[in-house]
Structures are given as structure tokens and as C-alpha cells.
Phi, psi and omega in degrees: 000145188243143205212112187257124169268154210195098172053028213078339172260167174236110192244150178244122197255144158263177196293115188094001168258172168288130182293149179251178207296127180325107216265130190235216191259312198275356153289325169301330162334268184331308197293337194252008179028078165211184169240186204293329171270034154279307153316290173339282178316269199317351172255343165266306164224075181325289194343318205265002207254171182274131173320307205268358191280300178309319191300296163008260166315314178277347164306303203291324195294301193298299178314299191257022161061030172276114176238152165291135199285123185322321190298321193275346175272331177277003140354282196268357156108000203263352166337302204256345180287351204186125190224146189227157180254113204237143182212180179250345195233103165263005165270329181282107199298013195253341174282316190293306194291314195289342171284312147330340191260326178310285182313308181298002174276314173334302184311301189303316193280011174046049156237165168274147189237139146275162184220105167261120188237179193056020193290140201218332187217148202306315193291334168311319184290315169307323177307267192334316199275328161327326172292282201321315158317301182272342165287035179022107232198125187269359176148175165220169188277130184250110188285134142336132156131180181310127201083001188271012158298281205281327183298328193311289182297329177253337140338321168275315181312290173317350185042045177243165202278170158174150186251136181296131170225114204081038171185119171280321162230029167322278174276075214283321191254044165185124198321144144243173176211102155245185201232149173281071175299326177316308202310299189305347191251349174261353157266355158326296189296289189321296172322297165354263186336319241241329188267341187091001166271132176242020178235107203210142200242123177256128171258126188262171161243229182293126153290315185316349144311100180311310160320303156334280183310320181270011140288349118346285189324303211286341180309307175274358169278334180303318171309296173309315191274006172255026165052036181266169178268155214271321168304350157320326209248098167269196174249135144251124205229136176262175197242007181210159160276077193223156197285322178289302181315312153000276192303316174288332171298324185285312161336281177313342155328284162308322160322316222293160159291280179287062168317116169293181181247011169210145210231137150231124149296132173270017172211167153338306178271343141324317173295303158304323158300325181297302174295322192278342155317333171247340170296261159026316190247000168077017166278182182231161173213128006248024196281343163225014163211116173296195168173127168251145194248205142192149211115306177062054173278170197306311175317290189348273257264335190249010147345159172267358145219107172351138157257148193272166198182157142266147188251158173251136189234081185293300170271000149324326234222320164279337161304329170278325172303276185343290146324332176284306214284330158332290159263017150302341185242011164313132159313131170068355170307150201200072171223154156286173197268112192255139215234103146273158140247100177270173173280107177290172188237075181323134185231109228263150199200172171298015200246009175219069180201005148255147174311175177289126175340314174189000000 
């Protein structure tokens, strides 16, 4: 995008196209039937302005793409100062370590990070990028997971720089950083196998995650290269990463007719839910059911049976997204877009360390 400052505004063309007409304050005006110092307020000092007046006024601002132009935002130094993180959960500890990894990359280049969570739907995403707008905002992290498709796309409409982060090929024309979820669900699967269970229950989550989905992938390659029958693997797939689905996956465990001797979870909480669900039913872990988590949250190690888990380097992952987009929004910066992948790590505990049951 070619980006002209012009009084506070900005216009942006695409390549080889024509500029389109400036988007300014008094069209947010016009549009939010307010008046300029009203815009003025919500962009300066929201506090003062009325909730439903701002949500308004920050509706129009996203829908018609009005950002302030870089020449008119380094006025006050603050252009460069400040990067922000957009996730859908900000209660979800694996969104807190990857935010934390963020800062600390901030922390080190001495700028400040914002943090935007819940956006669930397209008027949210605007509201967020409005903020962003108006808080000069030097790019953002954009976290994997629901809606990051259309934030992706509306990020780009908006010309702010951002790096993909816990998804590697979302986003092919913007740096990313993810983890080898194939690796992690196939040493998961494996350790099993390797412990002597040849029956195994995988509980998944929402597939539209991709991280989700390739710890699948990696389950069933693990199954496949031991020369198992593919049905060795069954699937319980949950509508949430959570301690309650959890639990209802573990009911359902227990339903089978033909109970397996070991459960890999794709996540912690899950794992968890899982474990009180057979505690409940008066099983043990792991002498008559093993169980593998993944994440390797803060809880896993302090469990009431240690959990055996992949760990994931979450805040490793946001520090490297943090740093790319740093230097990507750099002066004069000039690079391609670069795409990590880091390696989760098994972390093997007591909840896999006794033999099979039968």
C-alpha cells in the first residue's frame, strides 16, 4: 500500500491502481450522525463520550477505513511506541504466555503493547481496529483461532503491518511464527504406543484450528508408521478447549463398549476434565487408564497425578512474533516475510508410567 499524509489522513491505493478518495473525520462525522468534536473526543478521550455513542462512532471508523496518517501520528512520538495483540480469549492461558512473550519482545525494543481479545464478529473487528487507529498503533500480533481469516483481511484493508502468530500458513503475505503441532500429537501418540497401549482414545477440539487438527494428523501418523489398524485411534472430537468438555469426553470414555487403555488430549484442559471423569468412576491414572495432555500449562505438573503433556513454547512464540513485527515496522526496514516453525517438547510425568491395565 502507498500511504500519502494529507491534514491527518491518509490515502491508500492499491498497486497499480488509482487512489481512492480520503477518508476524513467529518465523513465519520456525517456517518455516525455526530458531530466533529464528538469524533475528536472518541479519538482522544473516549472516556468522556458515552458508551453507546463511542461503540457508533468506532462502528463507522472500522466500516469506512478511516486511519490517521503516520506523518500526523509521530507529532507526539507515539507512532512507534506501541504494538498491539489481537486474540478472541484473553482468559485463555495459552493467549496470556503468547502475550507475555509479545511484551517481552516490546519490553526489550522500550515500545508498550496493547492487547485486544473478544472480537467474535466483523463489527468487533472493527471496533478493535478503530482503537488501533486511533491509539497509533505501529502494527499488531494477530493470534490463530477463530475469525483470524477475516481479521487478517481486514487488517490489510486498514494498511497496518502484522505478523501471524501459532499459525504458519494462514497467511502466506505476512510474517508468522507456529509450533509443529504434527510433531507434538505424534510424540504424544508414540510415547503410548512405546509404554505398550495399542488402543487409544484421541480427544480433539474445534477443528477449524489448525494447530488442532495437525495434533490429529500427528496422532494418526504415529498409529500408521506402527503398523496399527487405523481404527487403534478412535476420535471423541469437543466443541470447546475446556475442563467441562473435558469431563463430558471422559463420560463418554467410559461409555465405550471396547474401553481403551490410554486417552491423548489436544489440550491440558481437556486432559483435565478428562482425569476427574474417571476419578469419579473410581478409575486411576494411569494403572487403568494412561492420559496425555498438551500445552503443558502451569497446573499439568501439579495435578493430582502429575500430567504427562507436550509442551508448547508459547511464550518463545510470542517473542519471536513480537520481534518480526518489530522489525518489520522498522525504519527503512527491507525484508521477506519470514515464516517459523518452533518444536514443542514431551514432557513425560506420571499420569503414562505404569503398564496396561490389560
Amino acid at each position: 500500500m502507498n500511504r500519502t499524509p494529507a491534514h491527518g489522513l491518509e490515502t491508500r491505493t492499491a498497486r497499480g491502481g488509482r487512489a481512492r478518495r480520503k477518508v476524513g473525520v467529518k465523513d465519520v462525522a456525517r456517518e455516525a450522525g455526530v458531530s466533529l468534536g464528538t469524533v475528536s473526543n472518541v479519538l482522544n478521550h473516549p472516556e468522556v463520550v458515552a458508551e453507546a455513542t463511542r461503540k457508533r462512532v468506532l462502528d463507522v471508523i472500522g466500516s469506512i477505513g478511516y486511519v490517521r496518517a503516520q506523518g500526523a501520528q509521530q507529532v507526539d512520538g507515539l507512532a512507534s511506541r506501541v504494538i498491539a495483540v489481537l486474540g478472541l480469549n484473553g482468559a485463555d492461558p495459552y493467549f496470556t504466555a503468547l502475550a507475555t512473550g509479545v511484551e517481552q519482545a516490546a519490553g526489550e525494543a522500550g515500545l508498550g503493547v496493547m492487547v485486544c481479545t473478544g472480537a467474535r464478529e466483523g463489527a468487533e473487528d472493527g471496533q478493535h481496529l478503530a482503537l488501533i487507529a486511533a491509539h497509533r498503533i505501529r502494527g499488531a500480533v494477530l493470534v490463530s483461532g477463530e475469525g483470524a481469516v477475516r481479521a487478517a483481511a481486514a487488517l490489510r484493508r486498514h494498511a497496518l503491518p502484522f505478523v501471524m502468530a501459532d499459525q504458519y500458513v494462514l497467511e502466506p503475505a505476512a510474517c508468522s511464527v507456529g509450533i509443529d503441532d504434527v510433531a507434538g500429537g505424534y510424540a504424544a501418540v508414540r510415547h503410548l504406543l512405546e509404554q505398550g497401549h495399542r488402543s487409544v482414545v484421541h480427544v480433539g477440539g474445534p477443528c477449524e484450528f489448525a494447530p488442532i487438527r495437525d495434533r490429529r494428523t500427528g496422532a494418526r501418523r504415529a498409529i500408521s508408521r506402527a503398523g496399527l489398524a487405523s481404527d487403534s485411534l478412535h476420535e471423541l472430537s469437543c466443541p470447546a478447549l475446556t475442563v467441562g468438555a473435558g469431563k463430558d469426553a471422559g463420560q463418554r470414555i467410559l461409555g465405550l463398549a471396547d474401553r481403551p487403555t490410554a486417552v491423548f488430549c489436544a489440550d491440558d484442559l481437556l486432559a483435565l476434565g478428562v482425569m476427574q471423569a474417571l476419578y469419579e468412576a473410581g478409575l486411576r491414572v494411569p494403572d487403568d487408564i494412561a492420559l496425555v495432555g498438551y500445552g503443558d500449562l502451569d497446573f499439568a505438573a501439579s495435578a493430582v497425578v502429575p500430567l504427562t503433556t507436550v509442551r508448547r513454547p508459547v511464550v518463545a512464540m510470542g517473542r519471536q512474533a513480537g520481534r518480526l513485527l518489530i522489525e518489520d515496522t522498522a525504519h527503512n526496514a527491507v525484508h521477506g516475510h519470514v515464516h517459523v516453525v518452533l518444536q514443542p517438547e514431551l514432557v513425560v510425568r506420571r499420569s503414562t508410567l505404569a503398564a496396561p491395565a490389560r
